[in-house]
C-alpha positions as CSV (number, residue, x, y, z in Angstrom):
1,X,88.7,161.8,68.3
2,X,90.2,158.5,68.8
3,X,91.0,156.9,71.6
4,X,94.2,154.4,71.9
5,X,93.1,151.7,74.2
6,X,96.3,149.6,73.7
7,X,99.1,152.4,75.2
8,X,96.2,153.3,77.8
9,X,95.9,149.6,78.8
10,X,99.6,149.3,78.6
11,X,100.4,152.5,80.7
12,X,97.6,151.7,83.3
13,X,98.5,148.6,84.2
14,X,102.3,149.7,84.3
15,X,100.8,152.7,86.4
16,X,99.0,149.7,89.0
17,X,102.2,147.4,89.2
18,X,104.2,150.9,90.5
19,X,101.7,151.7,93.2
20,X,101.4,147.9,94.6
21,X,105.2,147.5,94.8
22,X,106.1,151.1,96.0
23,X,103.2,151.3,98.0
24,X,104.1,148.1,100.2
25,X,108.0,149.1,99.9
26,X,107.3,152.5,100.6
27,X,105.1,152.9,104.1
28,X,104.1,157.6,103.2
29,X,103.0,156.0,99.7
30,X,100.6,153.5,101.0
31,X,99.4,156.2,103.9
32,X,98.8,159.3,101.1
33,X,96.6,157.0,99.3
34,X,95.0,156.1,102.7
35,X,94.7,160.2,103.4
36,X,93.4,161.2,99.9
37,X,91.2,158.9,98.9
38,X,90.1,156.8,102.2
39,X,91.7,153.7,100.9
40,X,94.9,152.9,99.5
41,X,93.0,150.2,96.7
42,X,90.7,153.0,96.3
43,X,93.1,155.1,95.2
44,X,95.0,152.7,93.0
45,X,91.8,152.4,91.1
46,X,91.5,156.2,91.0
47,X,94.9,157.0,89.6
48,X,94.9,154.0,87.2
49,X,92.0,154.8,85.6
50,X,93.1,158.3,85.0
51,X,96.1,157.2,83.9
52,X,94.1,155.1,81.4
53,X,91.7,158.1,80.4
54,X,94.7,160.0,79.7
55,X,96.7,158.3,77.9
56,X,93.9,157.0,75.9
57,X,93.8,160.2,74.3
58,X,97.2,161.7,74.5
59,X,98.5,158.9,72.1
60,X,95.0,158.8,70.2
61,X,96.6,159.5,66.8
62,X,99.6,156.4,67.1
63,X,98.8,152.9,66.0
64,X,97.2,150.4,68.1
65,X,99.5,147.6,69.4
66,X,97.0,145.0,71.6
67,X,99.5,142.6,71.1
68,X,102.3,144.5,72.7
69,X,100.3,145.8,75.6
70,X,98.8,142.4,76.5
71,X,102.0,141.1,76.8
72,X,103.2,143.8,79.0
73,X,100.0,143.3,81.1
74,X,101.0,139.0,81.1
75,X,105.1,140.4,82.4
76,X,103.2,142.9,84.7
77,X,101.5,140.2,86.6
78,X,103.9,138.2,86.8
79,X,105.9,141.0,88.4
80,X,103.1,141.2,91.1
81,X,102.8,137.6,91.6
82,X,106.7,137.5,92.0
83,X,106.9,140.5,94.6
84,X,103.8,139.1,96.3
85,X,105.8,135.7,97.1
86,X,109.1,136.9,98.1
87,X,107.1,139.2,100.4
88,X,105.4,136.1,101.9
89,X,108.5,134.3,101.8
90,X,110.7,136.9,103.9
């Protein structure tokens, strides 16, 4: 079977940017991940990669767009690096 690492890159990462912003938005988001997996990065990493494993194969039989997804990642960063500042700022 194939596996579609562009939509799995592409989700994942979209998956990440979610739980940074809600989890420092939203306090019970941060502290589930604290309660289920120790750490709230730990989780992060835990959720992500399924995310990534799963999509991988859900959308194994579509094309592969690295192009699409890598801008996506570059927008999702920037997103992050955005949020990040105002946070400092305020």
């Amino acid at each position: 079977m194939k596996f579609n690492f562009s939509n799995s890159a592409l989700w994942s990462t979209w998956a990440l940017t979610f739980l940074i912003i809600a989890g420092e938005l939203i306090k019970p988001i941060k502290e589930i991940l604290k309660a289920t997996f120790t750490h709230h990065w730990i989780g992060k990493a835990v959720i992500t990669t399924l995310v990534f494993i799963a999509i991988g194969f859900i959308f194994s039989k579509q094309d592969e767009r690295p192009n699409k997804a890598w801008g996506n990642i570059v927008i999702q960063l920037i997103l992050i690096l955005i949020f990040y500042t105002i946070e400092y700022i305020i």
